[in-house]
N, C-alpha and C positions, 0 to 999 in steps of 0.2 A: 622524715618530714615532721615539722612542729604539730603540733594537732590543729592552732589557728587557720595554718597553711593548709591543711588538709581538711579543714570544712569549710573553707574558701571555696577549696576545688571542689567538691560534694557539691555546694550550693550550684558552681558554673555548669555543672553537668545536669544540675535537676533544671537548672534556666534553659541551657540547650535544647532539653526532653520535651520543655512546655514553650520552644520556640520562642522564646526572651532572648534572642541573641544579640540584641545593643546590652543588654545588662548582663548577661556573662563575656561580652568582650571587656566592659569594666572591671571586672572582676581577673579577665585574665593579664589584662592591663597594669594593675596592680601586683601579680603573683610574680611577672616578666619585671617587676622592677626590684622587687623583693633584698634586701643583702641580704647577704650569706647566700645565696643558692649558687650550688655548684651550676657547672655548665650543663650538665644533664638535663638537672629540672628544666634550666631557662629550655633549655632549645623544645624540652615538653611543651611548657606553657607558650614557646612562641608557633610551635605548628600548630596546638590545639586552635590559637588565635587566626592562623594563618587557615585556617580548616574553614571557621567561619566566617572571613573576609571569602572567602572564598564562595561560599553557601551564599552568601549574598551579593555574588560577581564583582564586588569589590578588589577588582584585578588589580590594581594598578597600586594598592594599599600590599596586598598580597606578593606582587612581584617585587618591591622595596621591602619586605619584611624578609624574602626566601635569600633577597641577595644579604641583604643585615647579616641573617644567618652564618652564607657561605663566607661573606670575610673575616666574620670573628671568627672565626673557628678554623680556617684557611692560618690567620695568624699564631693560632694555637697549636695547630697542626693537629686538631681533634678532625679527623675527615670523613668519619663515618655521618658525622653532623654538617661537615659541609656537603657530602652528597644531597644528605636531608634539605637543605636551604635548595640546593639546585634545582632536586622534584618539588619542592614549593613555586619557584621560579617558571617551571615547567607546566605544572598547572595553571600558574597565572596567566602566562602569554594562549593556553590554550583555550581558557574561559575568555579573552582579551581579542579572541579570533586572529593573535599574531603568530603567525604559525611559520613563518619564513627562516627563523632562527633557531626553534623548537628542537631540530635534528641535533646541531651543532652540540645543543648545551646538551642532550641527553646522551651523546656520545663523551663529554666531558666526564659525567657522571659518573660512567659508566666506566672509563679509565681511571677513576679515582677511585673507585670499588676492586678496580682488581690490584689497584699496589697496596690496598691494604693486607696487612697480616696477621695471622690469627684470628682471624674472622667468622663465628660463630655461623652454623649453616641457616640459622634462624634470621641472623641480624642479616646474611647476604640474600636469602630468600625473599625476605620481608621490601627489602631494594631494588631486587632483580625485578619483582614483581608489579610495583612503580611504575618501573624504567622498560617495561616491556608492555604493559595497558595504556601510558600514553605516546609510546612510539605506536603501537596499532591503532592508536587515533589517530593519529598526525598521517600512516599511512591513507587511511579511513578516509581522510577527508583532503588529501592529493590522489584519489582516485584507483592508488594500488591497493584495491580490494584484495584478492588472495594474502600480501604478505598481513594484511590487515585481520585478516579470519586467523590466519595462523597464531599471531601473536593473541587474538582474546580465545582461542581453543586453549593455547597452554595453559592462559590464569583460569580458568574454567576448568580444567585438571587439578587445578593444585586446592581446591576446596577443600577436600578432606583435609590433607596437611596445613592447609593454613586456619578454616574456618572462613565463616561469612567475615569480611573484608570487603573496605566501598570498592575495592578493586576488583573483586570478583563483580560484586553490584554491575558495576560499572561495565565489564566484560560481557554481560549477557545483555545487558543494554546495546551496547554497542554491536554485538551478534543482531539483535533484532532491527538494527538501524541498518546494518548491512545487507539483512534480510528479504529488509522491506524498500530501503532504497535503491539497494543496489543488483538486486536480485531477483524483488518481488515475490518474490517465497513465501505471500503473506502468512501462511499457515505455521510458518517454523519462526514467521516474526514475532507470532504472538503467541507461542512457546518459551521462545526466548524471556519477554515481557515479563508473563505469567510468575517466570521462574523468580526474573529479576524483583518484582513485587513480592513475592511471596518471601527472599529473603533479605527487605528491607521492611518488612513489617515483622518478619522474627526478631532485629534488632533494635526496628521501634528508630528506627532515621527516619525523622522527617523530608529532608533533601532526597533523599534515594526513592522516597514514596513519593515524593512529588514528580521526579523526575520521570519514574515509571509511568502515572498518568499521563503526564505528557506525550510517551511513546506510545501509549496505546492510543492515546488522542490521532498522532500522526497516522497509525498504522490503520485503524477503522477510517479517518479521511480520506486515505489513499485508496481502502475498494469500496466509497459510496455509501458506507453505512455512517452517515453523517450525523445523528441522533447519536450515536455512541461517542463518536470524537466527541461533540462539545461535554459531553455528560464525562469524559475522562478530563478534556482541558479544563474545565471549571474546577475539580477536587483537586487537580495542579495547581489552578491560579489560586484556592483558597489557601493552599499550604502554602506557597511562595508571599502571596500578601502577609503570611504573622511571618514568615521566617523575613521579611523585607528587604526580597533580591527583585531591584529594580528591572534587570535586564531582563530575568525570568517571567519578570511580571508582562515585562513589554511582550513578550514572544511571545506570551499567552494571550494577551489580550487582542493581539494580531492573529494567530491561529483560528480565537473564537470568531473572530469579526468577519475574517475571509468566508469560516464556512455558514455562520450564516447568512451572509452574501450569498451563498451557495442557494441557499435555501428557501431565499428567497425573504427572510425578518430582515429589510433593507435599514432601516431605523436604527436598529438597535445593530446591526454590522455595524456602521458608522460609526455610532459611539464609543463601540469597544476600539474601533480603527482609530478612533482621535486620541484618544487616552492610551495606545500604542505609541501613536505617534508623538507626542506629548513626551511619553517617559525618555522612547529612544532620543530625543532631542539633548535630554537631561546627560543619559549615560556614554552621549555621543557615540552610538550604535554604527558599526557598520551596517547594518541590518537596515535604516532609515530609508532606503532608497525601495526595497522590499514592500514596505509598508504603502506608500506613497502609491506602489503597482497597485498591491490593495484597493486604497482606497480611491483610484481609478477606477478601478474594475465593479468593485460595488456602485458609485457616483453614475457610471455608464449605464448600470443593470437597472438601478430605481428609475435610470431617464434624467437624470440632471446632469443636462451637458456643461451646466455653466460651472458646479460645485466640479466635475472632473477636470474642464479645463484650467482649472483653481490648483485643484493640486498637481499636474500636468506641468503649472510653469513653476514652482516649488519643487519639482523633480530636475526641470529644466536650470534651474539657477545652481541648481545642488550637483549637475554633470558638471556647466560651467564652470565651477568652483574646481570641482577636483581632477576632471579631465579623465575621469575611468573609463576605459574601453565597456565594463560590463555594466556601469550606469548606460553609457550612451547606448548601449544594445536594447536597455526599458526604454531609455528615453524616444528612439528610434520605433520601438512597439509601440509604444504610446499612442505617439504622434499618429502612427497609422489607424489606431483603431478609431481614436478620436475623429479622422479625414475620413473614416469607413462611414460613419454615422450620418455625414451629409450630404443634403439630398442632391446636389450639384454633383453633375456626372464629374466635372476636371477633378473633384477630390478625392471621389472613390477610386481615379485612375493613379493618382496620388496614395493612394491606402496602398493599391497593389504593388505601387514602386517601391514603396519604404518596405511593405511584409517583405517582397523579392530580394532587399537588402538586407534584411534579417537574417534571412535563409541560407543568401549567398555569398556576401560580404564581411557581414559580423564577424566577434569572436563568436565560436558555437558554443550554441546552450540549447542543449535540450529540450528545457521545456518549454523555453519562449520562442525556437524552430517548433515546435509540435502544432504552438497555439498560431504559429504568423502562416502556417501549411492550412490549419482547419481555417484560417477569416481568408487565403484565398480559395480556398472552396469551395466557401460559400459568397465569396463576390461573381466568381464563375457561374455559381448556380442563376445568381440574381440575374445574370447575362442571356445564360440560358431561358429563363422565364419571361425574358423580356421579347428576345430574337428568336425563342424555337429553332437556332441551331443544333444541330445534332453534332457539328463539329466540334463542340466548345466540352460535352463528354468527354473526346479525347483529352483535351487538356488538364480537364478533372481529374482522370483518370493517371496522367503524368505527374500530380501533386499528391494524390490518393497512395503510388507508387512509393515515392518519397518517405511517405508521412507512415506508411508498414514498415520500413526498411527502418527511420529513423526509431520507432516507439519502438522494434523488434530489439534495438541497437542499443536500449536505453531502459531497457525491462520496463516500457510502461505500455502494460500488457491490457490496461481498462482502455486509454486510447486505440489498442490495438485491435481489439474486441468490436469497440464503437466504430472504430474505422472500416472493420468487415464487414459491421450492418450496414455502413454508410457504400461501400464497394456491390453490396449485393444491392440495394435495392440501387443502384446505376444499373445493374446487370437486366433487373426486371425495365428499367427505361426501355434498353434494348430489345426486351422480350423475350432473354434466356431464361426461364424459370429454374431448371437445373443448375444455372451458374449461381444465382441468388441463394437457393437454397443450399447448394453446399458449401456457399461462403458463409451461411449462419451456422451450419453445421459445424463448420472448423471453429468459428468466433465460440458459441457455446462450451467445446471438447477445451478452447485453453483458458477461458472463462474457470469450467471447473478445475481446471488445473492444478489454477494461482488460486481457488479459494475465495471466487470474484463470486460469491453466491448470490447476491441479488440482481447483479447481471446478466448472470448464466439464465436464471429464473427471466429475464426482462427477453435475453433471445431465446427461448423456448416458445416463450407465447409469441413473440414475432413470427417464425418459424409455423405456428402451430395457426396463425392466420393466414399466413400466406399459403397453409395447405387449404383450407377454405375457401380462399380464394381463387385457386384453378382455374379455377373452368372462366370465371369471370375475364382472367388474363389472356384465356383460350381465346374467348370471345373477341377482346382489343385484338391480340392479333391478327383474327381471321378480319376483323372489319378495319384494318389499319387506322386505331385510333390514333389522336390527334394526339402532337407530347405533354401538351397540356394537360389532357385529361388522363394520361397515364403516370405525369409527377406529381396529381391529387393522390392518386390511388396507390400510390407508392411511399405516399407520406413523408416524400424527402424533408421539406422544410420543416418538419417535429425533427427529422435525427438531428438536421445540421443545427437546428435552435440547441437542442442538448448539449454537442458537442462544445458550441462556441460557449452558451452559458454555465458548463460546468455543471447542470441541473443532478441533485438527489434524482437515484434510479427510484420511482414510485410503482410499486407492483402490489393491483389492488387482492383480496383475501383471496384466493383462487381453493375452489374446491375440491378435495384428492379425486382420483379418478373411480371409475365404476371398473373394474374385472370383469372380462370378457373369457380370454380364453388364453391359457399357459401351455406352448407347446415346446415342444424340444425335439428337430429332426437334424439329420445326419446331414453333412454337407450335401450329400447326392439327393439329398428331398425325402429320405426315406422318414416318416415320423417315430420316433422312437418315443413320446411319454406325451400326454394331454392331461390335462384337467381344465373341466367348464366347468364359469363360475353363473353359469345360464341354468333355469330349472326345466327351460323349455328344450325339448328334446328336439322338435320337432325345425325350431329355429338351431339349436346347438348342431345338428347333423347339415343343416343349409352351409351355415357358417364354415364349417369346418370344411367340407366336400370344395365351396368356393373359394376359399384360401387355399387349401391344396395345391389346387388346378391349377392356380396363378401364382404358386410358390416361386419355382424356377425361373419365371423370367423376371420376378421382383427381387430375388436374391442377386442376379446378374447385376440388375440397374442399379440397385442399390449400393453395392460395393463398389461398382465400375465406377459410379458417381461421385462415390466418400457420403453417401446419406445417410443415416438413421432412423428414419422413420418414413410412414407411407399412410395413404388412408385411404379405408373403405365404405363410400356409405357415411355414416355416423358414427363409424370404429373408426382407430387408430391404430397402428401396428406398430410397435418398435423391437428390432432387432441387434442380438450382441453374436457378436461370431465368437465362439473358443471351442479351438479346432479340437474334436473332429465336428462339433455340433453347431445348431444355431436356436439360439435361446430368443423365443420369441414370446410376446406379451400384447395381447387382444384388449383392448378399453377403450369406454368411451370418457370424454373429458381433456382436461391438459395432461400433455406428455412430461411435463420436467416431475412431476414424484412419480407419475410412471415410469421414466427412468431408472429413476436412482432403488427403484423396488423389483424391477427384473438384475439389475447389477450390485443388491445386496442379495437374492437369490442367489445369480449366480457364483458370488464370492464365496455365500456358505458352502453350494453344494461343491466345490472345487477344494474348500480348504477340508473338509470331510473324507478321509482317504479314503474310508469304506464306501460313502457313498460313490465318489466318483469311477471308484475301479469296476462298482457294479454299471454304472451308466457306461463304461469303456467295455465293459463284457456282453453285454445285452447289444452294443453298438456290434461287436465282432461276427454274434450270434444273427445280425438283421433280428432282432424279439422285439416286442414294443414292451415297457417294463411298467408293471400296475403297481398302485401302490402299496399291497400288499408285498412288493418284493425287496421294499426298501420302508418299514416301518415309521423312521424319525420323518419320512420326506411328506408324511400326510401334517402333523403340527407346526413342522417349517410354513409349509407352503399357507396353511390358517393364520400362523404369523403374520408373515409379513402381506399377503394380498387379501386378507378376508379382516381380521382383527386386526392389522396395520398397528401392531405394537412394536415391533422391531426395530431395531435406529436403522432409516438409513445410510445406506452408502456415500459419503460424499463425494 
């Protein structure tokens, strides 16, 4: 290579590194026209180009450049380079969202990689590796998840051997999106993420750090921690604004704008939603119709019904136009929600006709079935508060039904959660207090699951009120309160406003618990190990003698029930069964770090062979074991329930 030539290229790569990418596509512009350059360089300098149309979703420049590629070189019979034009071509239509053809041409590819001969295991590697990250997209996003994980696990193998590569990038990306949307895994989503940022910033890509933000943006929107999404989409949107990818730009500025709709900064959603909507008009987005739900949904939330009926017939014109079954599905949700808002009874019977044709009719869609199940709901509710029929629960209760089954079906495990608080406090309407409470019980157990921490946190304290509450529910029953007075005190209209508005879970600074008392007895009740965190003796022997007494029929109810917790007094009780024992935990306060501080206990003293074998010996012996007979279990136990240094358990 000339030396001219080659600080040509030097310059287009520093322009890259500092995001100038109009001025090193000039540059590569010129190197692609160059004579004298053998076919090598060109087809170098046209993917380097084609890298950057790309980076700035210039698909449609990028799908003309990859085929450019494949016929000259098709003519040449150089085919290692027409594969290369094909994976250009293949990326284009995949950034282009045309995905219908995608298969065809990578199966093309992929027949012209095996007739060649003599083929370096590097240069078929390097292709295979291509041709098997965006077939597990294309899987990815027609829904066949497994073949999808399978194909980004192998590029996710082949690291070592190849090195960071946007393909690897790209593989652990797409693991986290499969994670997160497909699986709700949130925890191994943002594993994946981590991974994926950590080696786009060893290489110093700007695209691949952007694109990371983004996923994390996704993946904290998806469990509530809404503060974190924008604070990732914004360091997205500033990378994309210098690299200057319009479409990237749009998706972000719609992402930002949705959540804080969410959020409740109605203003400024707006803005970011118009300037969404703006660009997608530019890049002719399929995505435009998305936006438009948007900026519905924010327009509905500030209260301007005239601004959403505004963009309502701009969605309308835009079904009109192209006849898509999955616009008409928004168009159709639309319609209803906007009919829901008015005060005229014939329209809200109109809202519940259009949701029921969402639901029943439609092509299905998940998440616009979740949302048309929760608005009739709450039209039901509205019904109920009006009529004090008791019969119209059932029918709640038959959408309620639905709407677990769908979100169970569709891993969106935060609707699922929300929906068992929404199921339990129906159950307290009724006056089953045990059916309410171990509907929070289960909601909280998959809460922690999936990694939904600030929801889990949000049904603890629900949970942890409505055990406060007792006796007051005692009382409605025995005096057959009115439903009225039992749907105040049940707070339905806070869950259903949550659920319909999408609301940040807010959970105000809640203070750790006080230590009461650490016991550990055998299933049969026998007490095998205590320690009081009481100085008074004379209360610690009260306590203890009355827990006792009423171990066995609490340990019955408790498990018979599926509950976790119980109260006494002004204590609290929670209990872990791991058989032969039952590991229980005495405080006053909230139970959710109570929790998670009796189930890092327990974890240590189980993964400790020594310990546990002595707690199995001592159990065989009926001994009660002091802590002289197990040394490390006096600084454990100061750990984590006295000096609360120890991470908990999540």
């Amino acid at each position: 290579m000339p030396q001219s030539e080659s600080n040509q290229l030097i310059q287009a790569e520093k322009l890259i590194e500092a995001c100038k990418l109009d001025e090193a596509l000039e540059i590569l512009n010129d190197l692609v026209q160059l004579e004298g350059n053998n076919i090598q360089q060109k087809v170098s300098y046209q993917l380097r180009k084609g890298q950057i149309l790309l980076w700035q979703a210039k698909y449609e420049e990028a799908i003309r450049l990859g085929k450019e590629i494949f016929k000259e070189n098709q003519k040449l019979n150089k085919k290692l380079h027409s594969v290369d034009g094909l994976i250009l071509v293949v990326r284009g239509l995949i950034v282009a969202e045309k995905l219908d053809d995608v298969l065809v041409i990578i199966e093309q590819a992929e027949s012209i990689l095996k007739s060649i001969s003599q083929l370096s295991q590097n240069d078929l590697m390097q292709r295979k590796v291509h041709i098997t990250v965006y077939r597990g997209w294309i899987y990815f996003q027609k829904g066949d998840i497994e073949l999808a994980q399978k194909c980004m696990k192998w590029t996710i193998g082949l690291q070592k051997e190849l090195g960071i590569t946007p393909q690897i990038i790209l593989a652990h990306i797409t693991m986290a999106m499969i994670m997160n949307f497909a699986k709700s895994e949130f925890n191994l989503a943002l594993e994946y993420i981590k991974k994926a940022m950590s080696l786009a910033v060893e290489i110093k890509n700007h695209f691949w750090i952007a694109l990371s933000h983004l996923e994390f943006g996704n993946i904290y929107g998806d469990i509530g921690e809404f503060d974190l999404s924008i604070e990732h989409s914004t360091k997205s949107l500033i990378i994309f604004k210098k690299i200057n990818s319009k479409k990237w730009i749009a998706t972000l500025l719609n992402n930002i704008g949705y959540t804080k709709g969410i959020i409740g900064d109605y203003d400024l959603a707006l803005e970011y939603l118009e300037q969404s909507l703006n660009l997608y008009e530019q890049v002719a987005s399929m995505a435009i119709e998305g936006c438009l739900d948007s900026l519905i949904f924010v327009s509905l939330e500030k209260g301007d019904i005239v601004r959403a009926k505004q963009y309502f017939q701009r969605l309308e014109i835009l079904y009109n136009q192209k006849k898509d079954r999955n616009i008409r599905l928004l168009y159709l949700y639309n319609k209803a929600l906007i009919s829901k808002l008015s005060s005229r009874i014939r329209d809200k019977a109109k809202a519940e006709e259009l949701f029921k044709q969402v639901i029943e009719k439609e092509p299905f869609n998940f998440g616009i079935t979740i949302q048309a199940l929760i608005h009739l709901c709450d039209l039901l509710l509205m019904e109920l508060r009006i009529n004090s029929n008791i019969e119209v629960i059932d029918e709640i209760n038959h959408y309620i039904a639905q709407l677990l089954i769908i979100a169970e079906n569709s891993h969106s495990y935060l609707v699922l959660c929300e929906t068992y608080i929404l199921q339990s406090k129906l159950a307290l309407l009724n006056l089953d207090m045990k059916a309410a409470r171990r509907l929070l019980t289960k909601a909280q157990k998959i809460a922690e699951s999936y990694g939904i921490r600030r929801l889990a946190l949000k049904i603890s304290n629900e949970h942890d009120e409505l055990l406060k509450q007792l006796s007051l529910w005692d009382n409605l029953k025995e005096s057959k309160a009115p439903l009225a007075e039992r749907m105040k005190l049940a707070r339905l209209n806070e869950q259903m406003e949550g659920m319909i508005k999408k609301r940040a879970i807010k959970i105000p600074k809640i203070p750790e618990e006080t230590p009461v008392l650490l016991l550990i007895i055998s299933e049969g009740g026998t007490p095998l190990f205590s320690q009081s965190f009481v100085e008074d003796q004379t209360f610690e022997d009260h306590l203890f003698g009355g827990f006792l007494s009423a171990i066995n029929s609490f340990v019955g109810e408790m498990f018979s029930e599926g509950l976790d917790r119980a109260i006494f007094g002004e204590h609290t009780l929670i209990m872990i069964s791991v058989s032969p024992f039952f590991m229980c935990y005495v405080f006053k306060g909230q139970s959710y770090s109570a929790q998670h501080r009796i189930k890092s206990f327990t974890n240590e003293i189980q993964s400790n062979k020594d310990v546990w074998d002595t707690f199995e010996k001592f159990y065989k012996l009926n001994m009660e074991i002091q802590l002289s007979d197990i040394p490390s279990l006096e600084p454990l136990i100061k750990e984590i329930f006295i000096d609360k240094t120890i991470l908990l358990t999540e």
